[in-house]
C-alpha positions as CSV (number, residue, x, y, z in Angstrom):
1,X,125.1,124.9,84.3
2,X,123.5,123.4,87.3
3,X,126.4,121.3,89.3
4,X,123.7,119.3,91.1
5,X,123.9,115.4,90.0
6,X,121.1,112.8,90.7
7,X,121.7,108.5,90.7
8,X,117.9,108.3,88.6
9,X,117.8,108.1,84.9
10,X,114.1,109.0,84.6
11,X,111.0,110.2,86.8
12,X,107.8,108.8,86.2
13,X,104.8,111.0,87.9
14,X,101.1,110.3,88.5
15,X,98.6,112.8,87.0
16,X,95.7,113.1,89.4
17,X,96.7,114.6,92.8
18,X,100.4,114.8,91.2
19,X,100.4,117.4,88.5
20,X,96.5,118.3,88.7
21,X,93.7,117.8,91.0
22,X,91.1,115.9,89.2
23,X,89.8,114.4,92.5
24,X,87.0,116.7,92.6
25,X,86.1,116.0,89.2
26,X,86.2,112.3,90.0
27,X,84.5,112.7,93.4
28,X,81.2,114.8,91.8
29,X,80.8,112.3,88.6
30,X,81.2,109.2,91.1
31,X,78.7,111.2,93.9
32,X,75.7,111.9,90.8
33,X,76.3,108.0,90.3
34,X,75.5,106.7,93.4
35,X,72.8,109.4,94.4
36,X,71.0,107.8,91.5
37,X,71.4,104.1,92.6
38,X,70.5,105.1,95.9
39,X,73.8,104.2,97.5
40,X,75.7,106.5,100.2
41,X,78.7,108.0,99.2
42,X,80.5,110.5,100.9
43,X,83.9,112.2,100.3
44,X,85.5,110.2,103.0
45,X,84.5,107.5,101.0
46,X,85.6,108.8,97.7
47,X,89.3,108.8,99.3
48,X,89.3,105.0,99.8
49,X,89.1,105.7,95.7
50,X,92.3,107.2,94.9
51,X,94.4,105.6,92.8
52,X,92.1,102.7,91.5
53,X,90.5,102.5,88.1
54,X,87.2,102.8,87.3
55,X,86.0,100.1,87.1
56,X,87.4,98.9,90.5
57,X,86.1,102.1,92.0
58,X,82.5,100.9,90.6
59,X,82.6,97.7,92.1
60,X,83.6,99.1,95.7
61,X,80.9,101.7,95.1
62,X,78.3,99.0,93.6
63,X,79.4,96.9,96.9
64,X,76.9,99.0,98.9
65,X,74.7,99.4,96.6
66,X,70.8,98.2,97.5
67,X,70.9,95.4,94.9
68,X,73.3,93.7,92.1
69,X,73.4,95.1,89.3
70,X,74.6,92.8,85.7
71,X,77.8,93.1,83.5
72,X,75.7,95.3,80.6
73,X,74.6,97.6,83.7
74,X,78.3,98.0,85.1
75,X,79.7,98.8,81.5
76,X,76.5,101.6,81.3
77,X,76.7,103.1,84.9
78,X,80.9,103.5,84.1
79,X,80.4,105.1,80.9
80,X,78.2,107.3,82.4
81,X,80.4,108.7,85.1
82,X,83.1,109.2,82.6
83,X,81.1,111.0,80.5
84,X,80.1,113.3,83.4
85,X,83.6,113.5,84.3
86,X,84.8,114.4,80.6
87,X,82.3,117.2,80.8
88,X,84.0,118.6,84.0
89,X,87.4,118.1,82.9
90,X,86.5,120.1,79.3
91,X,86.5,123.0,81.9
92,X,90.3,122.4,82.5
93,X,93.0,125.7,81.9
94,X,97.3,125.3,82.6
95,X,95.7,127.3,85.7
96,X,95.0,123.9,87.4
97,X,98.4,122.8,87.5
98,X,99.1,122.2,91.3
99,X,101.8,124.9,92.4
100,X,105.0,123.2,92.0
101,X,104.1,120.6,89.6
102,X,105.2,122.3,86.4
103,X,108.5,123.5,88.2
104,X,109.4,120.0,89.1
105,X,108.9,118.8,85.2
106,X,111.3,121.8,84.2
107,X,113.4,120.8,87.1
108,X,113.5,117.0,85.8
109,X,114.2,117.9,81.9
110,X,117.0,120.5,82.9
111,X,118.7,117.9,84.4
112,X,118.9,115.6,81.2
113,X,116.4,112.4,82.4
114,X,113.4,111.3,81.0
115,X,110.0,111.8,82.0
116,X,107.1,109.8,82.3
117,X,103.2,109.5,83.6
118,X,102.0,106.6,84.7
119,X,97.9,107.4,85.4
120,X,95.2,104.9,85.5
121,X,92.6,107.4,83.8
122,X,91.4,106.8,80.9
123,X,91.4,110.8,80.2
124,X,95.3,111.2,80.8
125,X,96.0,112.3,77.2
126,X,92.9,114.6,77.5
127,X,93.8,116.4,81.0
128,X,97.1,116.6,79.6
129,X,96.0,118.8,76.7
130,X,94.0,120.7,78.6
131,X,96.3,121.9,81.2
132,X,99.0,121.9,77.8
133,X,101.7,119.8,79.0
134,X,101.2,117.1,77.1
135,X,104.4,117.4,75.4
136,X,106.7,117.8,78.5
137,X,106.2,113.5,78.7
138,X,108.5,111.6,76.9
139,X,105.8,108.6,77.3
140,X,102.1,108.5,78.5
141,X,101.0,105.0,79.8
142,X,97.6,105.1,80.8
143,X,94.7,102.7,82.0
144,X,94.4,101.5,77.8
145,X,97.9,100.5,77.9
146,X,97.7,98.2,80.3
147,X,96.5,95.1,81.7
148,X,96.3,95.6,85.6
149,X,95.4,99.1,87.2
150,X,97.6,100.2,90.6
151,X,98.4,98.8,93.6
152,X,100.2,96.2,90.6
153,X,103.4,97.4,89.3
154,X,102.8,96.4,85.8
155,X,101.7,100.3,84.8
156,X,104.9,101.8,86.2
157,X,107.1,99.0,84.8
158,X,105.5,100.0,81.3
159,X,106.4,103.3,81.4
160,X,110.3,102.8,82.3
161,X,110.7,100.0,79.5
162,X,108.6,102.8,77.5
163,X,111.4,104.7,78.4
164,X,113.9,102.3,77.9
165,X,115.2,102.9,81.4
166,X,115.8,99.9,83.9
167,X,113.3,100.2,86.8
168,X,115.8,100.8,89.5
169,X,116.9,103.6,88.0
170,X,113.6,105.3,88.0
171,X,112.0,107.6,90.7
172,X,108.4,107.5,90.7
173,X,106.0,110.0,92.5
174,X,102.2,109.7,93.7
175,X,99.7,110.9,96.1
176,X,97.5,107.5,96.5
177,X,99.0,104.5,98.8
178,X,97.7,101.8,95.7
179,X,100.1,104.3,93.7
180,X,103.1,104.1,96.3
181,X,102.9,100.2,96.4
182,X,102.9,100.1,92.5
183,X,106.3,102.1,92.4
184,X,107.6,99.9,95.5
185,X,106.9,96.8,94.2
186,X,108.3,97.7,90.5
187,X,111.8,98.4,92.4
188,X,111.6,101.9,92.2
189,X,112.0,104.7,94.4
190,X,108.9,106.3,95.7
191,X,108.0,109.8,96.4
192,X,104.9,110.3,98.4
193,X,102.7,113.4,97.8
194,X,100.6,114.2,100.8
195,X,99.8,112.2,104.5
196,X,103.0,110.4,105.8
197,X,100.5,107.7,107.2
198,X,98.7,107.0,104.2
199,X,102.0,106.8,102.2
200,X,104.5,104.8,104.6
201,X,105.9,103.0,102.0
202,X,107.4,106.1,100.0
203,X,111.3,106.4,100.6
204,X,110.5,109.9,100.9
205,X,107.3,112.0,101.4
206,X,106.7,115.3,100.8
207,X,103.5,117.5,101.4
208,X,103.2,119.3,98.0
209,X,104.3,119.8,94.7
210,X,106.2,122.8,95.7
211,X,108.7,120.7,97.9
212,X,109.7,118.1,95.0
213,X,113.7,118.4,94.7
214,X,115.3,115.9,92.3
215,X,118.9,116.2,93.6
216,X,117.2,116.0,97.6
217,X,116.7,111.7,97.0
């Protein structure tokens, strides 16, 4: 038996960029969007993306667009983008799990806490199956469960009282600076995944998967 002891009572991770890298599915569905509203988007601009639903990644997209487009033809140009991305994601194996991320869901249930994913996708439950984790979560709280998408806390506070675990007793882990700021403000602790500079408000960042170490925070 491990002698290592942690202060946190659950871990609650983000999906994209966190346990899988859906960002390149998002980025192709999002770039056959705009190519056909003639509107530039590049993967540069695709990073200012991370982390926000889809429907606020449509407006900032549909913000450079050539002309306005109505509520009807918001709802169809998002449904269409998901539905691209569904068809990319159907092509999901366990063999997109980033490297580390599976370890650090073992590492988390060895140690007796709770786990949880906080994603903003719509698809959570669906990636999940694919890469067959889905019952390594004790709780799933997704962009249907709740009101407001990241930077708000609301979707990180759901998934503690999901888990019946007081927010500052929960560690929360993301790779997007909206994502960082919804831990922060729910009175977790944060740990960043990826640029120190993008994620300055993490109490701790680390550059993959590979380095997360529960008893380290």
């Amino acid at each position: 038996m491990s002698t290592h002891t942690t202060r946190f009572k659950a871990v609650i991770f983000d999906l994209d960029g966190v346990i899988t890298d859906t960002a390149r599915y998002h980025y192709l569905a999002w770039k056959r969007l705009a190519d056909g509203i003639d509107t530039p988007f590049d993967e540069a601009f695709n990073e200012e993306l991370k982390g926000i639903h889809r429907m606020g990644s449509l407006e900032l997209i549909l913000a450079r667009a050539p002309r306005a487009f109505d509520a009807d033809e918001k709802l169809a140009l998002a449904d269409a983008k998901n539905r691209h991305y569904q068809e990319l994601v159907a092509t999901m194996t366990p063999k997109d799990l980033l490297p580390g991320a599976l370890e650090a869901l073992e590492q988390v249930r060895a140690a007796g806490l709770r786990i949880g994913l906080a994603s903003v996708s719509k698809n959570a439950f669906t990636v999940l199956d694919r890469l067959g984790i889905r019952d390594r979560f004790d709780d799933v709280v997704d962009a249907a469960t709740v009101r407001r998408g990241k930077p708000d806390p609301e979707i990180f506070l759901t998934a503690a009282a999901h888990l019946g675990v007081a927010p500052a007793d929960c560690l929360g882990v993301e790779d997007a600076a909206a994502g960082v700021a919804s831990i922060k403000d729910a009175g977790m602790f944060a740990v960043g995944v990826g640029d120190p500079q993008v994620l300055a408000r993490a109490d701790r960042i680390i550059r993959s998967m590979e380095e997360f170490d529960l008893f380290a925070y």
